[in-house]
N, CA, C, O and CB atoms as a CASP TS submission, in Angstrom:
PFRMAT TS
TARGET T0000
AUTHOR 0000-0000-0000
METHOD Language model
MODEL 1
PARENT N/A
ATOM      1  N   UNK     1     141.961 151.877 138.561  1.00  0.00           N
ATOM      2  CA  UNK     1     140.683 151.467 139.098  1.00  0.00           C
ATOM      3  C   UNK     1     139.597 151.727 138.066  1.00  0.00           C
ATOM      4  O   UNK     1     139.595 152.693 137.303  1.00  0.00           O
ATOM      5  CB  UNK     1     140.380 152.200 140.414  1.00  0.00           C
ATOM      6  N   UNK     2     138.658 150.755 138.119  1.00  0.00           N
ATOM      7  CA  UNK     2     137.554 150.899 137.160  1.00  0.00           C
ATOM      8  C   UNK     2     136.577 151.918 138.087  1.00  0.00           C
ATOM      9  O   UNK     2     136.113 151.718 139.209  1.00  0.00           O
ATOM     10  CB  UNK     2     136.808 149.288 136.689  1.00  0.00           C
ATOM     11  N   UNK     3     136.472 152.799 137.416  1.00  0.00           N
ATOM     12  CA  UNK     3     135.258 153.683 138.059  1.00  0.00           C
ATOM     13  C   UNK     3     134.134 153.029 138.066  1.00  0.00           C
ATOM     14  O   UNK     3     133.730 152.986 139.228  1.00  0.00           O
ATOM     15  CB  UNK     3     134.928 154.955 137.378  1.00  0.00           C
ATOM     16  N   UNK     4     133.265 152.377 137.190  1.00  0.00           N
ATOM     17  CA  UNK     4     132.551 151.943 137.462  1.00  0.00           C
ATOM     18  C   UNK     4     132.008 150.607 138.098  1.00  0.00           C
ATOM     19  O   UNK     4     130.812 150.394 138.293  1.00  0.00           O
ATOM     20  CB  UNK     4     132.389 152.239 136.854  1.00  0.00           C
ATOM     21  N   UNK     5     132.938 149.813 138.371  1.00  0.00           N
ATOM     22  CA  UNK     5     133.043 148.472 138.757  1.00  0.00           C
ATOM     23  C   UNK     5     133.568 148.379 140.416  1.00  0.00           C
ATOM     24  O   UNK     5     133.156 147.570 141.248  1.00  0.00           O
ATOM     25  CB  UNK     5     134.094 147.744 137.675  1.00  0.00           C
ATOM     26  N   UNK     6     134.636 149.494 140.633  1.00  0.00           N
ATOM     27  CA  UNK     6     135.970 149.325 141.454  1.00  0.00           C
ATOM     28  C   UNK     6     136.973 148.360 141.304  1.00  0.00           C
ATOM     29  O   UNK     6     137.858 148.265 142.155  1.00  0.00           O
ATOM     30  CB  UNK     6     135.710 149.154 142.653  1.00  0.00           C
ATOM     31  N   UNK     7     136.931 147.527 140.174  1.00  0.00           N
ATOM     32  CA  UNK     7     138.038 146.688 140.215  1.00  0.00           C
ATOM     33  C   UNK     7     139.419 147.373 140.177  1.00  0.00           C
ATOM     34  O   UNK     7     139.675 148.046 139.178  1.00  0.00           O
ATOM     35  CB  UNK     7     137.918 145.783 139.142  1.00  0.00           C
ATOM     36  N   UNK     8     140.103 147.297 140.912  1.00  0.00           N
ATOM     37  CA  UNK     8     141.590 147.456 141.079  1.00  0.00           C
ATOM     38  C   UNK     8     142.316 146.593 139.877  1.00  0.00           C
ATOM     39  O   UNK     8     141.753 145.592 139.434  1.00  0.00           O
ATOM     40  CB  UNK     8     142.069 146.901 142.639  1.00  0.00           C
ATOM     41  N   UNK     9     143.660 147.049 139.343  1.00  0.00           N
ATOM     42  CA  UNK     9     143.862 146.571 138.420  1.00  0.00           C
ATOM     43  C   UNK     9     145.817 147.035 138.437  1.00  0.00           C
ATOM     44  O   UNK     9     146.254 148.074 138.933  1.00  0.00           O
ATOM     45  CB  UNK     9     142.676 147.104 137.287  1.00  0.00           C
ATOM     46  N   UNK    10     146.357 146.351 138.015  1.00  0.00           N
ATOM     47  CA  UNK    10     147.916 146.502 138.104  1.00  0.00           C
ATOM     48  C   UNK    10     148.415 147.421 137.079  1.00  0.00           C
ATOM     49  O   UNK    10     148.069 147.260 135.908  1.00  0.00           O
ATOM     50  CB  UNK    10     148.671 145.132 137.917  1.00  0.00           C
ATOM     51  N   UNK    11     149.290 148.483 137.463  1.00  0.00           N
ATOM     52  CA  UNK    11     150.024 149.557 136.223  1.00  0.00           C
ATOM     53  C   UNK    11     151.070 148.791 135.654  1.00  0.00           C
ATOM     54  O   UNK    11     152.260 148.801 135.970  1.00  0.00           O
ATOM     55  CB  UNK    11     150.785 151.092 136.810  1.00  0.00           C
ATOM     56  N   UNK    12     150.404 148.015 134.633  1.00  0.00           N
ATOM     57  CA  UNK    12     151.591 147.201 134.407  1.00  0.00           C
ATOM     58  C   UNK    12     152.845 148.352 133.355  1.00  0.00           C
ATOM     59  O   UNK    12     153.076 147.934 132.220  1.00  0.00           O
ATOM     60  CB  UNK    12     150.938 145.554 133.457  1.00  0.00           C
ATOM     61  N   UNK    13     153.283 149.178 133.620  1.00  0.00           N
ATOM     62  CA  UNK    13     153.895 149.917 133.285  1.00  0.00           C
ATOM     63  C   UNK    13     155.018 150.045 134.279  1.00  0.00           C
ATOM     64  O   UNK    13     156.177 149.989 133.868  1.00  0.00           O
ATOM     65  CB  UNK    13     153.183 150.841 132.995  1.00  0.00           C
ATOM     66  N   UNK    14     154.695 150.252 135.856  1.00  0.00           N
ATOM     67  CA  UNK    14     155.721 150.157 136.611  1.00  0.00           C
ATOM     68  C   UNK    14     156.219 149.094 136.788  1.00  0.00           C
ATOM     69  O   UNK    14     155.634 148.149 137.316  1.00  0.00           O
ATOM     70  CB  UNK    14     155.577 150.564 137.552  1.00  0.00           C
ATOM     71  N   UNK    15     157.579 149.077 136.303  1.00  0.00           N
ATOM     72  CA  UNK    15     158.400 147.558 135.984  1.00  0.00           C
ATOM     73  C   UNK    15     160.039 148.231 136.693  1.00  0.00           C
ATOM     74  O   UNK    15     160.310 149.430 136.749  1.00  0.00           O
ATOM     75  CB  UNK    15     158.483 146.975 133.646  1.00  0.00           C
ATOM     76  N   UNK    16     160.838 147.227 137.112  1.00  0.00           N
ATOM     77  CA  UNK    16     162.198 147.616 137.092  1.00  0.00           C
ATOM     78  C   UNK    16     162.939 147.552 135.392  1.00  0.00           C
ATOM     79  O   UNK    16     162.585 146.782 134.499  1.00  0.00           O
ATOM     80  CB  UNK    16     162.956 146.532 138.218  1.00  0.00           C
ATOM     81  N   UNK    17     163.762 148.339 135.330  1.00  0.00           N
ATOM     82  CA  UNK    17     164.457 148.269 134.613  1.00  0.00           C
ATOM     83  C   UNK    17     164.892 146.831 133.999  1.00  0.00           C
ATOM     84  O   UNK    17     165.573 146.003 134.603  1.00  0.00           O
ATOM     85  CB  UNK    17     165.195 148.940 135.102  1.00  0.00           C
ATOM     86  N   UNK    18     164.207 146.640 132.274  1.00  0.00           N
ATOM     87  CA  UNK    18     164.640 145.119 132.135  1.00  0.00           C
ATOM     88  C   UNK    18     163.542 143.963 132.513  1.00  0.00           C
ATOM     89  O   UNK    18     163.341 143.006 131.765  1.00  0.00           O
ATOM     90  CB  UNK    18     165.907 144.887 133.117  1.00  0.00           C
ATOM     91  N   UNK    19     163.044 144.101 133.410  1.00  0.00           N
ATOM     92  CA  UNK    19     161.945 143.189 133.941  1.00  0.00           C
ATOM     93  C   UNK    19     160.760 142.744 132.979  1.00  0.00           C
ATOM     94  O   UNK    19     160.141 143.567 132.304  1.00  0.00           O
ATOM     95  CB  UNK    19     161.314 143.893 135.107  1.00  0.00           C
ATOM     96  N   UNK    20     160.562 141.739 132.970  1.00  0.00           N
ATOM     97  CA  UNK    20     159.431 140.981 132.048  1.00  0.00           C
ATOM     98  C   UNK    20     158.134 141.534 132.480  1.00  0.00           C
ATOM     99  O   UNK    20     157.191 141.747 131.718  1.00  0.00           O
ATOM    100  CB  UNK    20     159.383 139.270 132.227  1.00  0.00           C
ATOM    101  N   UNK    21     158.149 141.846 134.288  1.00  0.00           N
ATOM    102  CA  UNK    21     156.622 141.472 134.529  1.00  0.00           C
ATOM    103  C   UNK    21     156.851 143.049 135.554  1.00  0.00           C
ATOM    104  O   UNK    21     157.867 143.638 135.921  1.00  0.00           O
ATOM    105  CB  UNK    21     156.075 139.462 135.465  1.00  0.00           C
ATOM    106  N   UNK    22     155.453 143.306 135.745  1.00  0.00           N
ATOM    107  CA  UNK    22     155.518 144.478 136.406  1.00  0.00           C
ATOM    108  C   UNK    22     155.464 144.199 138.137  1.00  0.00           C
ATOM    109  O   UNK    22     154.986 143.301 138.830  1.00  0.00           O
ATOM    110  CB  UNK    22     154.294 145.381 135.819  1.00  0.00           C
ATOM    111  N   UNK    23     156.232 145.489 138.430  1.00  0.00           N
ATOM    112  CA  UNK    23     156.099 145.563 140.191  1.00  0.00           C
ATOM    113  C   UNK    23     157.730 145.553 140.507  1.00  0.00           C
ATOM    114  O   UNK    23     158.377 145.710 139.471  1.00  0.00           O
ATOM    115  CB  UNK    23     155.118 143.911 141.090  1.00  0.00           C
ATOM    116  N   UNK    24     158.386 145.434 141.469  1.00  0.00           N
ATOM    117  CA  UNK    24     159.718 145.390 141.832  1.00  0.00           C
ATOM    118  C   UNK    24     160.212 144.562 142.986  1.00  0.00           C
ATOM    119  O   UNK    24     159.791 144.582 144.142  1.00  0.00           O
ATOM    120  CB  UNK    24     160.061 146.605 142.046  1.00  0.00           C
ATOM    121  N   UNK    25     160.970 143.986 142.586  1.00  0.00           N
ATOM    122  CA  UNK    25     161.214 142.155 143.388  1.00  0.00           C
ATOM    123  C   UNK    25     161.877 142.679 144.510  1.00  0.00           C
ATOM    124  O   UNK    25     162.614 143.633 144.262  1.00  0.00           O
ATOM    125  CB  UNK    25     162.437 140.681 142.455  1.00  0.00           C
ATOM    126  N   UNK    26     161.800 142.256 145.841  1.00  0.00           N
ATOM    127  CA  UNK    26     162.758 142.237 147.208  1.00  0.00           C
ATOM    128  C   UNK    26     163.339 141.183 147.304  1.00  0.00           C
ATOM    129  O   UNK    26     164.237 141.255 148.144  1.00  0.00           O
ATOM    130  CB  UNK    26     162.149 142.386 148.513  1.00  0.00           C
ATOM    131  N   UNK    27     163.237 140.065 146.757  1.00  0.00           N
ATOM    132  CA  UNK    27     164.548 138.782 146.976  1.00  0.00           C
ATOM    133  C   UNK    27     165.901 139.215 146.729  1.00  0.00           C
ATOM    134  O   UNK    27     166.764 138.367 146.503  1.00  0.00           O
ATOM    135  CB  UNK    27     164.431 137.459 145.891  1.00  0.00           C
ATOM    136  N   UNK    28     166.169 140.401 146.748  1.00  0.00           N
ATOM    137  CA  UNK    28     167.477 140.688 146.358  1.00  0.00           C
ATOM    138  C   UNK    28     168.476 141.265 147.219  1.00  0.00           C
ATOM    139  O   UNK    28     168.004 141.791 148.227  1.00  0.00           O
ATOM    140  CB  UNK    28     167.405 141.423 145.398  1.00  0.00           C
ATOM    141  N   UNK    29     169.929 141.319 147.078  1.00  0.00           N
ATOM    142  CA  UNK    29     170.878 141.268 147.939  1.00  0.00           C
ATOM    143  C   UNK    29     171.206 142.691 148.325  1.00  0.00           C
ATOM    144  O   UNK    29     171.299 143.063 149.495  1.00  0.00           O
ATOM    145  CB  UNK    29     171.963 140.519 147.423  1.00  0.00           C
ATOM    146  N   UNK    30     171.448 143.789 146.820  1.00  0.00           N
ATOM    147  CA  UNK    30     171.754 145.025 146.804  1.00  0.00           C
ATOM    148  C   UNK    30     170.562 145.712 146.306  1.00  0.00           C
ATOM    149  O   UNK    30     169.704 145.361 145.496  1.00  0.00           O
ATOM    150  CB  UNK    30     172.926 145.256 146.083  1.00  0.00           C
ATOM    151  N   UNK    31     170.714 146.720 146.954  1.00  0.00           N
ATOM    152  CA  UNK    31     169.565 148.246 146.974  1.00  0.00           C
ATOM    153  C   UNK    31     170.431 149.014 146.083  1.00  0.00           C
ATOM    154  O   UNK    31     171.627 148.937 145.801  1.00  0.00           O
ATOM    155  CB  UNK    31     169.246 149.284 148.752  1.00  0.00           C
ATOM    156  N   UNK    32     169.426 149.818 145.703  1.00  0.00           N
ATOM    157  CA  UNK    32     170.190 151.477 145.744  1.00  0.00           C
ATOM    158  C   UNK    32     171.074 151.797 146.329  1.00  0.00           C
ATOM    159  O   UNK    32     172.216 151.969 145.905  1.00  0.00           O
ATOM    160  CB  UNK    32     169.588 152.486 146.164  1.00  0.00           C
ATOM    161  N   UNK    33     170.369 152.028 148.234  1.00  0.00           N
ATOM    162  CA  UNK    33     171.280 152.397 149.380  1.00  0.00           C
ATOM    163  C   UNK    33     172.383 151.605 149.748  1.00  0.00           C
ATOM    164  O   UNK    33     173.152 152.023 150.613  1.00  0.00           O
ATOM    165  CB  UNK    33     170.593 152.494 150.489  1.00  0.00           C
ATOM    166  N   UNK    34     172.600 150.290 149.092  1.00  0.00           N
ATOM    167  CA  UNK    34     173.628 149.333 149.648  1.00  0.00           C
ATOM    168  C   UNK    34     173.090 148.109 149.928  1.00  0.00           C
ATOM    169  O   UNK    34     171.902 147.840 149.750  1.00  0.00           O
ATOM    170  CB  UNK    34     174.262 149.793 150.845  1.00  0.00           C
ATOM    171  N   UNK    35     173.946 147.323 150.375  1.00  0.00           N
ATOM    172  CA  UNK    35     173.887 145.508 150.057  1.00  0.00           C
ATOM    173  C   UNK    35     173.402 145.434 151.699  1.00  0.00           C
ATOM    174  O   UNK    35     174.053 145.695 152.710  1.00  0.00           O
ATOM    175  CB  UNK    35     175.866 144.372 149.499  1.00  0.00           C
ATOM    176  N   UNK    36     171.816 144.911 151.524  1.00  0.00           N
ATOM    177  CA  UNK    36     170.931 145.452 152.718  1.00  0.00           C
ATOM    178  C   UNK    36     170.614 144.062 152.989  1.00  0.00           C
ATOM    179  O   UNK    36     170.591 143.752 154.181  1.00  0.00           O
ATOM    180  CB  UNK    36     169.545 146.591 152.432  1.00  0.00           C
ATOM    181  N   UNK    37     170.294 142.896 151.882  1.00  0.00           N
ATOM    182  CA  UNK    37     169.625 141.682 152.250  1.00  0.00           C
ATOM    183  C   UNK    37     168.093 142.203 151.224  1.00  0.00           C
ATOM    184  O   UNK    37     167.739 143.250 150.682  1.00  0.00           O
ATOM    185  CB  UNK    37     169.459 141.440 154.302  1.00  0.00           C
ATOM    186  N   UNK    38     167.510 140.788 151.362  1.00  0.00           N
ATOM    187  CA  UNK    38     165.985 140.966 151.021  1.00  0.00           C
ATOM    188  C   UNK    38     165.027 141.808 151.923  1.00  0.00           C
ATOM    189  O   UNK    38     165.017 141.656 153.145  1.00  0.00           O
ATOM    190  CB  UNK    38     165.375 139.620 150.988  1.00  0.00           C
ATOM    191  N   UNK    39     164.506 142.387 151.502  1.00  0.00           N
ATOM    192  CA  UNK    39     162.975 143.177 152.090  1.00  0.00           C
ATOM    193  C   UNK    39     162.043 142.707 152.135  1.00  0.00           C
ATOM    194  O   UNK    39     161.933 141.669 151.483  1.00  0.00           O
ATOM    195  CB  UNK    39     162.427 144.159 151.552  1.00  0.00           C
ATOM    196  N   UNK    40     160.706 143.259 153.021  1.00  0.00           N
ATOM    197  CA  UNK    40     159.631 142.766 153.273  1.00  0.00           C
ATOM    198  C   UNK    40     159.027 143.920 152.833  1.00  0.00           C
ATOM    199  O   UNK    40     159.254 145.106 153.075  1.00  0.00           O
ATOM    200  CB  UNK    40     159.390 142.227 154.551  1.00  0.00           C
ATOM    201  N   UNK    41     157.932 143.163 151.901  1.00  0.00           N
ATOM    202  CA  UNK    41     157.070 144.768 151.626  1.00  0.00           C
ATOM    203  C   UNK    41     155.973 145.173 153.233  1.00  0.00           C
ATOM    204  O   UNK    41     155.374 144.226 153.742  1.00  0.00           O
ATOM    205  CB  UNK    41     155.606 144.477 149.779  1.00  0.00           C
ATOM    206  N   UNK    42     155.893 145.997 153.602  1.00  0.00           N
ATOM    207  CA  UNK    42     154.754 146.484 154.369  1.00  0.00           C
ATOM    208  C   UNK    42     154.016 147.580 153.990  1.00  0.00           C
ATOM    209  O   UNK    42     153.546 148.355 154.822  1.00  0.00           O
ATOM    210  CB  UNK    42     155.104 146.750 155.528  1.00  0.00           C
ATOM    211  N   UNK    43     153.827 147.753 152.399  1.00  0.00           N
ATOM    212  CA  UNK    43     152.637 148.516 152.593  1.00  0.00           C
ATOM    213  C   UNK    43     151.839 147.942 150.869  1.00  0.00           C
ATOM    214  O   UNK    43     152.078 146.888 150.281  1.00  0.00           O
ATOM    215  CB  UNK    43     153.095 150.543 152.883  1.00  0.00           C
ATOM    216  N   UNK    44     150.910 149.035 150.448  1.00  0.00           N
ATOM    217  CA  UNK    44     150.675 149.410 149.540  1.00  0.00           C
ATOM    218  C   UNK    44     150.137 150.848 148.895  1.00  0.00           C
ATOM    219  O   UNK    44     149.830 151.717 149.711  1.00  0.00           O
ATOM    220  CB  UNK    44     150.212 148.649 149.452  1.00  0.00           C
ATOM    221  N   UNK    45     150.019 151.117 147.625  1.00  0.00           N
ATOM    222  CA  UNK    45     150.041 152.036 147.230  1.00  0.00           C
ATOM    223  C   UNK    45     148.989 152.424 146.114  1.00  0.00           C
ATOM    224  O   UNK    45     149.143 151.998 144.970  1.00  0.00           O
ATOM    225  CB  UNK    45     151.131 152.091 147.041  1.00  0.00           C
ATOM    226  N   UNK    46     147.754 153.360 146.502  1.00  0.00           N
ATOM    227  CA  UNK    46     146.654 152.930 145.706  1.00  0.00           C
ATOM    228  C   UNK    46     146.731 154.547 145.330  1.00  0.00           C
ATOM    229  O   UNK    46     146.963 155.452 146.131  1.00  0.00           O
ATOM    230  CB  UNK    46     145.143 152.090 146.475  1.00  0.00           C
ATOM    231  N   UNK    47     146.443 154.695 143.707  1.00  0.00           N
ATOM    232  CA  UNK    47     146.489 155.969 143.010  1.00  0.00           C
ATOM    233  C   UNK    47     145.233 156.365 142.047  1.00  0.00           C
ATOM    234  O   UNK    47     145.134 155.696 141.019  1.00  0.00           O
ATOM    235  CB  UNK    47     147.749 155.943 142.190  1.00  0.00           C
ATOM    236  N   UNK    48     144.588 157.044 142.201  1.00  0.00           N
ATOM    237  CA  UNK    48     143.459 157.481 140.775  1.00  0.00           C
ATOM    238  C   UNK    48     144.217 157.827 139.572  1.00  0.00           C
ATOM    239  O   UNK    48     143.483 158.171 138.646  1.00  0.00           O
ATOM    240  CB  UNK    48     142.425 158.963 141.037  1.00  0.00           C
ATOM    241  N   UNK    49     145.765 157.842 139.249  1.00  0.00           N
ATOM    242  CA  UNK    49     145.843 157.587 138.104  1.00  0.00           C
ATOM    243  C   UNK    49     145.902 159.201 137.594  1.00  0.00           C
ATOM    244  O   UNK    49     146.148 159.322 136.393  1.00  0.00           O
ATOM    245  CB  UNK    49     144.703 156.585 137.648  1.00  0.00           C
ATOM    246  N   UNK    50     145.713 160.424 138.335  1.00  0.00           N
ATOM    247  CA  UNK    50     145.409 161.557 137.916  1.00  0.00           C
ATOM    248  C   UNK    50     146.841 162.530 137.827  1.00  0.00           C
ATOM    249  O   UNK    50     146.771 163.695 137.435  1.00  0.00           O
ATOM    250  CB  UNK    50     144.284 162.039 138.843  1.00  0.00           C
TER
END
C-alpha cells in the first residue's frame, strides 16, 4: 500500500512455484491436501508489509 496515496498494489513476489505471473490459480484438479476439484476464492488478504 502506498502510504500516501492508499493505492493498493500486488506483491508480485507471491507466485506459485514456476509461475510467470503472481497470485495462485484454483482452476486446478490437485491440492496439496488431495485431488479436490477447482476452488472458489472467498476471501482476501490485506498486509502493511511489516
Amino acid at each position: 500500500m502506498n502510504a500516501s496515496t492508499g493505492a493498493l498494489a500486488i506483491d508480485s513476489t507471491f507466485r506459485e512455484r514456476g509461475a510467470a505471473k503472481p497470485g495462485v490459480r484454483f482452476d486446478r484438479a490437485s491440492w496439496p491436501h488431495g485431488a479436490t476439484g477447482p476452488a472458489k476464492a472467498h476471501g482476501s488478504v490485506f498486509s502493511r508489509g511489516r
